[in-house]
C-alpha positions as CSV (number, residue, x, y, z in Angstrom):
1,X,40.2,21.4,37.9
2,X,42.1,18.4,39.7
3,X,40.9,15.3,40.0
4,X,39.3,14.9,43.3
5,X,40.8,12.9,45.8
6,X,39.4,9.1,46.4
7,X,37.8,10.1,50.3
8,X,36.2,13.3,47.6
9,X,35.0,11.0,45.5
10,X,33.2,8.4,48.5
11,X,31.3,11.9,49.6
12,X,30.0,12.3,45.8
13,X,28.8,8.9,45.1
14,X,26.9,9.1,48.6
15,X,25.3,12.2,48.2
16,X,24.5,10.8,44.7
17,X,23.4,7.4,45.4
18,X,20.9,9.0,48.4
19,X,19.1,10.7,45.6
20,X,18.7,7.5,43.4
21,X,15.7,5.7,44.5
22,X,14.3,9.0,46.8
23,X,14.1,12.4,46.1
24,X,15.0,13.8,49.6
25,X,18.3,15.7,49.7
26,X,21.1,13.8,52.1
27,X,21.9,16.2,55.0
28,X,25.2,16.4,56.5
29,X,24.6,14.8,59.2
30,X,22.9,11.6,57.2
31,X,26.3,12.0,55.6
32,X,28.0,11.7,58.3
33,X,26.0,8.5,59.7
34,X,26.3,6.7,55.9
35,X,29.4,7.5,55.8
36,X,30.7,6.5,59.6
37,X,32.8,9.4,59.9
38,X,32.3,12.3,62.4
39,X,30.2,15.4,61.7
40,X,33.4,17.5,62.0
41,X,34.9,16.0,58.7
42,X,32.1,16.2,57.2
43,X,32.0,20.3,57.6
44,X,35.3,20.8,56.0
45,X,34.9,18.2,53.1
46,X,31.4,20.0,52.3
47,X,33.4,23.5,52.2
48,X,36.1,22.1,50.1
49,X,33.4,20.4,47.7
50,X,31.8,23.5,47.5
51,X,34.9,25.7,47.1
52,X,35.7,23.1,44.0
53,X,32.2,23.8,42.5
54,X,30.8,20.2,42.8
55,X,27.9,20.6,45.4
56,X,25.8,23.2,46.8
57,X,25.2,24.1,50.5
58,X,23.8,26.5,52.7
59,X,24.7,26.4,56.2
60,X,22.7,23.5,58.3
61,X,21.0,22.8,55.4
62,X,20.8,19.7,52.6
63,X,23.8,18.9,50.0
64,X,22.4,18.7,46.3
65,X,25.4,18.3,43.3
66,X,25.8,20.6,40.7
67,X,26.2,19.5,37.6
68,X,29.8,19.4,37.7
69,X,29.4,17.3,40.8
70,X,27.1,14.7,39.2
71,X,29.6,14.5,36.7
72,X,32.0,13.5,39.0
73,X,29.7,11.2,41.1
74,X,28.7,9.4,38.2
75,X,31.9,8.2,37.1
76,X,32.7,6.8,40.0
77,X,29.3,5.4,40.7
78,X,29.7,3.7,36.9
79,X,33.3,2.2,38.7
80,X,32.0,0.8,41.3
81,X,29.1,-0.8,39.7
82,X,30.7,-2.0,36.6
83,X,33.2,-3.5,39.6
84,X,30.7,-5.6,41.5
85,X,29.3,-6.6,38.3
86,X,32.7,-7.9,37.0
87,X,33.4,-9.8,40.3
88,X,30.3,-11.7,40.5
89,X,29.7,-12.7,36.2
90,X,33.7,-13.5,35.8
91,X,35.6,-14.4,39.3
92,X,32.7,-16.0,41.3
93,X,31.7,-13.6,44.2
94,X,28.9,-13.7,45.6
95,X,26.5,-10.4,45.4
96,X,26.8,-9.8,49.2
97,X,30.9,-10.1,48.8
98,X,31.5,-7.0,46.2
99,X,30.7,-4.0,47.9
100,X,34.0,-3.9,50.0
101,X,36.0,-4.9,47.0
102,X,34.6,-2.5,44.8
103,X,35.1,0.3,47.6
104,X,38.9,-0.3,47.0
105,X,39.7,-1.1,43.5
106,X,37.2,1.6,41.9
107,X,40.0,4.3,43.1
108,X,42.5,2.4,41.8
109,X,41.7,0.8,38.2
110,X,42.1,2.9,34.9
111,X,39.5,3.8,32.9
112,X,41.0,2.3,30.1
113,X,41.0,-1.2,32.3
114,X,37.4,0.0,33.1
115,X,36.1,0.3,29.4
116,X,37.5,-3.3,28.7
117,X,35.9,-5.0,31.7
118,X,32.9,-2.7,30.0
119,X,32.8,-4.3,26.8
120,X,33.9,-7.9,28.3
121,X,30.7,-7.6,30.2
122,X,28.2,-6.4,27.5
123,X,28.0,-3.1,28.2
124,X,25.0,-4.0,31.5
125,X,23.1,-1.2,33.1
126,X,22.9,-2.7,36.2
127,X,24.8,-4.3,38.8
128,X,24.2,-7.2,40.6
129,X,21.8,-5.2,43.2
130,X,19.8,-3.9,40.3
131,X,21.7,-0.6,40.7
132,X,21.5,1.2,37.4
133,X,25.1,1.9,36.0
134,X,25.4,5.3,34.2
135,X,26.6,5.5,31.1
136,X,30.2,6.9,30.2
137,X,28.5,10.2,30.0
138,X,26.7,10.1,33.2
139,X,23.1,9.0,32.1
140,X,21.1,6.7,33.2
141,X,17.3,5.2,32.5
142,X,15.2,5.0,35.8
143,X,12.4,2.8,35.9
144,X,9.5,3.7,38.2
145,X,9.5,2.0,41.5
146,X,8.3,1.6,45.0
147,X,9.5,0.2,48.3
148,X,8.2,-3.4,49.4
149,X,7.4,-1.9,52.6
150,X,5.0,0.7,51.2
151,X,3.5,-1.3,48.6
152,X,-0.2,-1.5,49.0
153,X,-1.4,-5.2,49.8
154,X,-1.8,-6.8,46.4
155,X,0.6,-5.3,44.7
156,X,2.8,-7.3,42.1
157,X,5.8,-6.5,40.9
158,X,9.1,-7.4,39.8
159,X,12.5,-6.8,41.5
160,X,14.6,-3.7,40.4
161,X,16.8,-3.5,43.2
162,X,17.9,-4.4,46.9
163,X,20.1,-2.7,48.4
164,X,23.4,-3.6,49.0
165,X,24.1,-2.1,53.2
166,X,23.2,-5.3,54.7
167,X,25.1,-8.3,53.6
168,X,23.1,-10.9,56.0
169,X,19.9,-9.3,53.9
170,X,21.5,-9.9,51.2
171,X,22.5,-13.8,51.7
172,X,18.8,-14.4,53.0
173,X,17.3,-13.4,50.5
174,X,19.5,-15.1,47.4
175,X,18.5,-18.1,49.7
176,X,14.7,-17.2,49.6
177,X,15.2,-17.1,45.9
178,X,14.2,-13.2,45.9
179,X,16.8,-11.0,43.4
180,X,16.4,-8.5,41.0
181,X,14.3,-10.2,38.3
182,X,12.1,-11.7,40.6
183,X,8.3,-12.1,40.5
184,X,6.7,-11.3,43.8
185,X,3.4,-10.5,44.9
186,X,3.2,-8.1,48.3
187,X,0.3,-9.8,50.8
188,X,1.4,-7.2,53.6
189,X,4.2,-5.1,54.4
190,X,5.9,-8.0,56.3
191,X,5.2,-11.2,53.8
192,X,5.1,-11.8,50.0
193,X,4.2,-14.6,47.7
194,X,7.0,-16.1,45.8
195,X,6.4,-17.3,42.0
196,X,6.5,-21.0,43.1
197,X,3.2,-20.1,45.1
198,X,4.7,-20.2,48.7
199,X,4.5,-17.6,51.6
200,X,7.7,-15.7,52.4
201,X,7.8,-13.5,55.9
202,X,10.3,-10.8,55.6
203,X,11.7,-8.6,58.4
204,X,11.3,-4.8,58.5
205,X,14.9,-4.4,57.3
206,X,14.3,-6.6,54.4
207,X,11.0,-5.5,53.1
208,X,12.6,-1.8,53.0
209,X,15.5,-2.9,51.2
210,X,13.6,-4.6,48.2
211,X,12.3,-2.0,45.2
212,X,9.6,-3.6,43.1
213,X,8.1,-2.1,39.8
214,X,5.1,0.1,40.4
């Protein structure tokens, strides 16, 4: 089988990364909508996907990888990551600067380049969102979470990950003090206690983009 094509590879690492926090399947038209693109392409990408052996799909219905697909999706999920992660530990980006850059260079770096920066890193498992990054053979370690914004009122936990679609989230809350590694304890959906001891009120967007351990 060929390598699939870089716009291939953006639909496999969606479908995959929809999965990764949530078990319910990405649709195509959720696709579509993550992946600002019309309906229409999304149709004949899924056929050709499908064709190749790397998702399966009934008609109208969800997108799920097969194995060969997750196979696929990881390595270029593991690119991506290991990316971000080089830009912000060795050239000084900020964690709400990477996504874009990673978008372009993890089509276009080798995988020999991409073990090095690897090892020069320590070999992490997760980027600066907390994003696990799979291993060379696809596998990851998943640590049981929950949403901020469904926590119960009480609740304590510690960052895993936030994620990375809003950058202006992303900048308030480095600002608050609140990234992966963080101590917080939930009062409500809509504010949280910081370790120093002080209230922090968090909009709807930002208390469903923070995963604490459960």
């Amino acid at each position: 089988m060929k390598p699939p094509t870089a716009a291939a590879e953006d639909y496999l690492k969606t479908i995959y990364a929809h999965t990764e926090w949530q078990a319910e399947p990405i649709t195509p038209k959720a696709l579509a909508t993550r992946l600002g693109i019309a309906p229409s392409s999304v149709t004949e990408m899924v056929k050709k996907l499908a064709a190749d052996g790397l998702i399966s799909h009934v008609p109208y219905g969800p997108l799920t990888l097969t194995p060969a697909g997750r196979l696929q999706a990881t390595a270029v999920v593991r690119r991506h990551r290991l990316i971000e992660t080089w830009l912000v530990r060795e050239l000084g980006y900020t964690w709400d600067e990477v996504h874009d850059e990673a978008e372009v260079l993890e089509h276009a770096i080798s995988d020999r380049l991409l073990e090095a920066i690897d090892t020069h890193l320590g070999h992490p498992t997760a980027d600066p969102h907390g994003d696990l990054i799979p291993a060379a053979d696809g596998s990851t370690t998943p640590v049981p979470a929950v949403v901020l914004a469904e926590a119960a009122p009480g609740h304590s936990g510690t960052v895993l990950r936030v994620s990375d679609r809003d950058p202006a989230i992303l900048r308030a809350l480095a600002d608050a003090g609140i990234v992966p590694g963080s101590l917080l304890h939930v009062v409500d959906a809509a504010t949280v206690r910081l370790p120093a001891g002080g209230l922090h009120p968090l909009a709807p967007d930002a208390a469903g983009a923070i995963w604490l351990t459960s």
